[in-house]
C-alpha positions in Angstrom: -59.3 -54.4 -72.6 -58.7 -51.1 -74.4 -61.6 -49.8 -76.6 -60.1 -47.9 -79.8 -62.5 -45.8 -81.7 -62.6 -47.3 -85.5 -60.1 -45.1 -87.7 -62.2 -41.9 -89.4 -62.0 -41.6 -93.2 -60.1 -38.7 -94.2 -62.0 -35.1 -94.4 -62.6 -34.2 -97.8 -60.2 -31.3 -99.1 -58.0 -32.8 -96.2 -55.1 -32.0 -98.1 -55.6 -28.5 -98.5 -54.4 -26.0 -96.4 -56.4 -24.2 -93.7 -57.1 -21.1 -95.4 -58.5 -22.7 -98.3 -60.5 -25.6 -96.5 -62.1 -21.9 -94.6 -62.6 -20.0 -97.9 -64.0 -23.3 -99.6 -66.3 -24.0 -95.9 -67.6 -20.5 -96.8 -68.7 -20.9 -101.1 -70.3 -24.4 -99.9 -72.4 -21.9 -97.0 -73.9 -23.3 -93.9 -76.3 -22.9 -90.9 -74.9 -19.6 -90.1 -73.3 -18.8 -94.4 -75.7 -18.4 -97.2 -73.9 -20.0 -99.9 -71.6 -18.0 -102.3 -69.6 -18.3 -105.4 -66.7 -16.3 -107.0 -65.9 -16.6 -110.6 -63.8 -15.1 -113.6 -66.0 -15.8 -116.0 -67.3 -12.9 -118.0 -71.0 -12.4 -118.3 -71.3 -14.2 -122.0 -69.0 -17.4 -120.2 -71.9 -17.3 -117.3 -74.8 -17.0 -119.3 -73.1 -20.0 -121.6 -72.7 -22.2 -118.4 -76.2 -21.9 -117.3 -77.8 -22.4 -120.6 -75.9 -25.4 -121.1 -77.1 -26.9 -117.7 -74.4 -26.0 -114.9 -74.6 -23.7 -111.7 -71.2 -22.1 -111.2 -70.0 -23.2 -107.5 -66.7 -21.1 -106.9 -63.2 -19.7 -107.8 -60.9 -22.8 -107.5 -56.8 -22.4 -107.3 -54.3 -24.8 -107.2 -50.4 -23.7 -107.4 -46.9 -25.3 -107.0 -43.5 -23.5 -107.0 -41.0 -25.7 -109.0 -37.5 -25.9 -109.2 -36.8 -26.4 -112.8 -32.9 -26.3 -112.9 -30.8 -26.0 -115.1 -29.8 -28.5 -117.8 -26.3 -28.1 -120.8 -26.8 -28.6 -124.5 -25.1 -28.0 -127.6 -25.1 -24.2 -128.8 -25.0 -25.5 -132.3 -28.0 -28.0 -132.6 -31.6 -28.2 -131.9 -32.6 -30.0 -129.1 -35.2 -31.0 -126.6 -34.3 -30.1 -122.8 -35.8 -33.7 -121.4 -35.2 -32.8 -117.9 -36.3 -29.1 -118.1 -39.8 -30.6 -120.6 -40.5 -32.9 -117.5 -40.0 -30.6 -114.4 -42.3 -28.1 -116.8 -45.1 -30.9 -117.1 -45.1 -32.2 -113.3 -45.4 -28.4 -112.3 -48.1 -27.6 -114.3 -49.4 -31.2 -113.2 -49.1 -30.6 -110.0 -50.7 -27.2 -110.0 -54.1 -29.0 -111.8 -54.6 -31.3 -109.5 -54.6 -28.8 -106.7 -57.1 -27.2 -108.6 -59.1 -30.4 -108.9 -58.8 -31.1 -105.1 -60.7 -28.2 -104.0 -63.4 -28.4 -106.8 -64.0 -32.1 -105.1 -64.5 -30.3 -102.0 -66.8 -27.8 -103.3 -68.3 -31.1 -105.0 -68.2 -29.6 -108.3 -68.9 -31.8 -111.3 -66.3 -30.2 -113.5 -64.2 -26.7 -113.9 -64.6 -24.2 -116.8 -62.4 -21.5 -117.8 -59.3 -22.8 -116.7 -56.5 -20.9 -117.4 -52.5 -21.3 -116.4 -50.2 -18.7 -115.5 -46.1 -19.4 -115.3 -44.4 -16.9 -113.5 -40.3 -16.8 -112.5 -39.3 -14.1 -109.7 -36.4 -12.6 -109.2 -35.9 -13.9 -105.9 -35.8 -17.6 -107.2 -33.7 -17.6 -110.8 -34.6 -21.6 -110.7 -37.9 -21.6 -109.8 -41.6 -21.3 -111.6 -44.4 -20.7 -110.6 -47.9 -22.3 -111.7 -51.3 -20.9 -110.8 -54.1 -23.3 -112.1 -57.3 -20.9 -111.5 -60.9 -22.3 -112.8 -64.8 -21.6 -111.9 -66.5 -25.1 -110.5 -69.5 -26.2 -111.9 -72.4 -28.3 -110.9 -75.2 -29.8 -113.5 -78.1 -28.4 -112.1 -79.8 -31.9 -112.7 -78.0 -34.0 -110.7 
């Protein structure tokens, strides 16, 4: 009779890459890392945070590159591009929730001062970018 260890829930921020599992290892501190945060908030945002009950627990990013095509109308009427509209929103979709999944690993309780950037490269005429970037809180009571 073989013995088989009992499967192991998944790590949390298991989905992340490496990189960001390290840099998020590192806000959270340890034995040997004195916890740490990064933030863009400006001082006022800061001050606003604490007063209102919340530590500030790190910088959190989430991104996704997006093919959004290319899709035909009519020159001579107004219309919605459905198919453009919907790669738009699963992008920027996507690109939260990436966010989200490393404030979960910082155990965060929420993230302020969100803000979402859009970029298209010349290298890629068909592709966006979205860059999700927030500050993680935590309620100081619990």
């Amino acid at each position: 009779m073989s013995s088989q260890t009992p499967p192991q829930p998944p790590q949390q921020g298991s989905d992340l890459p490496t990189h960001a599992r390290e840099r998020l290892d590192i806000m959270r501190g340890d034995a040997t890392h004195k916890a740490l945060f990064t933030s863009d908030l400006s001082v006022n945002e800061f001050l606003l945070v604490r007063e209102a009950g919340f530590d500030p627990v790190g910088l959190v990013v989430g991104s996704s590159i997006y093919h959004i095509g290319y899709q035909m109308a009519a020159w001579n009427q107004n219309q919605e591009m459905n198919v453009l509209t919907q790669a738009m929103y699963h992008a920027r979709e996507l690109a939260m929730s990436r966010m989200e999944e490393e404030a979960n690993a910082l155990r965060a309780d929420g993230i302020v001062g969100v803000r979402l950037e859009v970029t298209r490269h010349e290298w890629g005429e068909s592709l966006a970018e979205f860059v999700a970037i927030g500050t993680a809180i935590r309620a100081r009571n619990g």
